[in-house]
N, C-alpha and C positions, 0 to 999 in steps of 0.2 A: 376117646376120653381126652379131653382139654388142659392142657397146663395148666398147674397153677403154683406161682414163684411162694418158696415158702418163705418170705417175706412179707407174702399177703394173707400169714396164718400166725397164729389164730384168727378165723374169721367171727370176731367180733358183732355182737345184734344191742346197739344204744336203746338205754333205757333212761326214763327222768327218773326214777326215786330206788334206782338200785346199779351197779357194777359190776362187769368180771363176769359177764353171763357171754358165755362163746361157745360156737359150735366144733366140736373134735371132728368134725368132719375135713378131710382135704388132705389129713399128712397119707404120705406112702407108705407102703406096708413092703417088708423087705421081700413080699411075693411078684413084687412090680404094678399091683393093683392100688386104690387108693380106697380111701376111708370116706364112707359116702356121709353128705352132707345132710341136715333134719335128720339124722336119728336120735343121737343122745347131745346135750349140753350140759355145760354146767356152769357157777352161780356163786353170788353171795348170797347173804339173807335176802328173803323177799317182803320184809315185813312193811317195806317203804312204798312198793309198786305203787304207780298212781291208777288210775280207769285206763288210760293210753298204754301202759306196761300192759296191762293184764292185759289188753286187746293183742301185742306184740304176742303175749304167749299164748294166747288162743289159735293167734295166726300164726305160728310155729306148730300148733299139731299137738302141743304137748299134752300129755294123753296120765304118765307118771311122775312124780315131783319123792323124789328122795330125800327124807329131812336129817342130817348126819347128827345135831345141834343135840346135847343134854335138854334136862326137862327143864333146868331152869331159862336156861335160853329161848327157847320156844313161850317161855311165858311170860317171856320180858320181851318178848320181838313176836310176835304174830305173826305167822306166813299171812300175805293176799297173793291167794291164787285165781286162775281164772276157775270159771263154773265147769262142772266137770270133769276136772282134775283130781286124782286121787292121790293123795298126801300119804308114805311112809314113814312114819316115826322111826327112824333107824339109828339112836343116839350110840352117839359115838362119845363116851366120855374117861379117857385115858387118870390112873389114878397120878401118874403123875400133872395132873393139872395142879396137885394141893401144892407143891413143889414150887410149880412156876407162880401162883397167889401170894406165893414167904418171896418171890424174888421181886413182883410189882410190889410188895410192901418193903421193902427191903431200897432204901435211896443208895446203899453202895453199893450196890449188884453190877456186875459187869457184862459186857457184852459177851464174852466166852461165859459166863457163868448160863447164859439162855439158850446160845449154842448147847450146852451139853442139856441142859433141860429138853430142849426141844426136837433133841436127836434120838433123847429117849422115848419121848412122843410118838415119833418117826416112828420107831422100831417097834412100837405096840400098836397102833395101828395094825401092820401085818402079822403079829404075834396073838395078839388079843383080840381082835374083832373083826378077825378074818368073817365072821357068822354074819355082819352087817354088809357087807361088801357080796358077799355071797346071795344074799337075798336081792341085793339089786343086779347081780346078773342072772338073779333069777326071772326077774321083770322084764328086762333086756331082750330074755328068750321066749319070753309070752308069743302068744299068737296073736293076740289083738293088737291091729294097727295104732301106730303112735307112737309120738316122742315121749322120752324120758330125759329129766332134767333132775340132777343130785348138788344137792350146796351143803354148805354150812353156815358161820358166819361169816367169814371174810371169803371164802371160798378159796381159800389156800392152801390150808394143811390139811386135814380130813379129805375137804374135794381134791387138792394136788393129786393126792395117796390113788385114790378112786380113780380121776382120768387116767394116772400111770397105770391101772389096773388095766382099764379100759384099751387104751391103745397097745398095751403088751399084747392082750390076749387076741388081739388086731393086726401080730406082727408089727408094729411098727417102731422102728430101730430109736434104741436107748436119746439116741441124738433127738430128735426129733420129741420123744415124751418130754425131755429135759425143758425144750422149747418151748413145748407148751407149758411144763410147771412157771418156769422162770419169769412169762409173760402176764402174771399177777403183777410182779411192780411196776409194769408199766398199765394195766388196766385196771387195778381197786382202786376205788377213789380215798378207800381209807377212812377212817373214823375221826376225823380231827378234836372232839374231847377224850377220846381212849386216850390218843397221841401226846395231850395235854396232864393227863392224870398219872402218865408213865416216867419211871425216873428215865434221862436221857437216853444211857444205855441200852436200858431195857428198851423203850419205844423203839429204838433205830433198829434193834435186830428182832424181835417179833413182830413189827407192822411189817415185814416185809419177810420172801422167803428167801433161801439160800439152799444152794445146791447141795450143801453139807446135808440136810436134813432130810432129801429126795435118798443121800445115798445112806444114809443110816436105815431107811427103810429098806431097801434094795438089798443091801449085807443082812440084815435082820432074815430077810426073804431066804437067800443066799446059804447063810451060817444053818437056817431049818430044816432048809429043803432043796440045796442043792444046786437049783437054778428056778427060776422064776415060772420055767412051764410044767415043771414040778410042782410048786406050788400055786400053780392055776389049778392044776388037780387035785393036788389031795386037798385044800383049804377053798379055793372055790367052788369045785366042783364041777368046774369046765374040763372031763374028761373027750376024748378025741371026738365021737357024734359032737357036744354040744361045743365045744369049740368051734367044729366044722359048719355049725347051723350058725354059729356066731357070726361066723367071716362069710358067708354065704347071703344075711342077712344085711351086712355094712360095709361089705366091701365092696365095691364095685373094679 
């Protein structure tokens, strides 16, 4: 098995009318194995893809497409996927969103005021829709050959949640998941009229993620169940077999 500098991960797949689509494959696993490459990715919205994108995810394999996105997102953004791809509606819609809409209407809202919005986020995510995260490593375990690709809209906070899921139950050490959440500000290309319609504050700390809010989810994890491979079990359902067929399956 070949080096590879984890400076050169996430290994990133260029797209023209979308961002932040990278493969989890290549980090190490604290068994000294590595995370094999074409299994799982993940994504912004796809609703931009040009014909050349969609050729890129045909030529990746991708076989499932995980949609995390509320109904209304989905019906203001259209996935283009390729043919053949099977699309899961798995909304992910946190009741504190009403919360974060009083602080984008809100011009004196401060940057700690989204922090703490957003950590609440963080924490239900793993509290509350553990059910959605579950069904995609239910797919993950399928038998039928193929990639699976999970986003949202910016593929930050819901997909962050998800890969961290992913590379946990993959062994691969806290440093490393951090790595990849953290590498969204340097690959979304971002929404530049969101960016424009945001008061200051607000914009600077929601267009982008921050470690505060990987570990509000991580304590949330923590404070329920103990440690995180606890709650691989009781809330995903990755007990010892399908764990083992996990890493059997992606690990090389």
């Amino acid at each position: 098995m070949s080096e590879i500098a984890t400076e050169d991960l996430p290994r990133v797949v260029p797209l023209q009318g979308g961002s932040n689509l990278r493969d989890l494959g290549g980090w190490q696993t604290a068994g000294g194995g590595r995370v094999r490459f074409g299994q799982v990715y993940r994504s912004a919205a796809l609703h931009a893809l040009t014909e050349a994108d969609l050729a890129t995810l045909a030529d990746l394999g991708v076989r499932d497409i995980c949609d995390f996105r509320g109904e209304g997102e989905r019906a203001k953004w259209p996935s283009r996927v390729p043919a053949g791809a099977r699309v899961h509606e798995l909304a992910i819609a946190p009741t504190i969103g009403a919360s974060l809409r009083d602080l984008v209407a809100n011009r004196s809202a401060t940057a700690q005021d989204v922090m703490e919005v957003m950590q609440l986020a963080y924490g239900a995510y793993a509290t509350d829709w553990h059910h959605r995260y579950r069904t995609m490593f239910d797919l993950l375990l399928a038998d039928e050959a193929g990639a699976l690709l999970f986003h949202c809209t910016a593929g930050k906070d819901r997909t962050g949640f998800a890969a961290a899921l992913v590379l946990s139950a993959l062994g691969v050490p806290e440093e490393a998941i951090r790595a990849d959440y953290m590498a969204t500000n340097r690959l979304w290309r971002g929404d530049s009229e969101l960016a424009a319609s945001l008061p200051p504050a607000v914009g600077a700390t929601l267009l982008r993620v921050h470690p505060e809010f990987l570990t509000a989810a991580f304590d949330a994890v923590h404070k329920a169940h103990g440690s995180m491979d606890a709650y691989l079990q009781d809330r995903i359902g990755l007990d010892t077999p399908r764990r083992a067929k996990l890493r059997a399956r992606m690990v090389e």
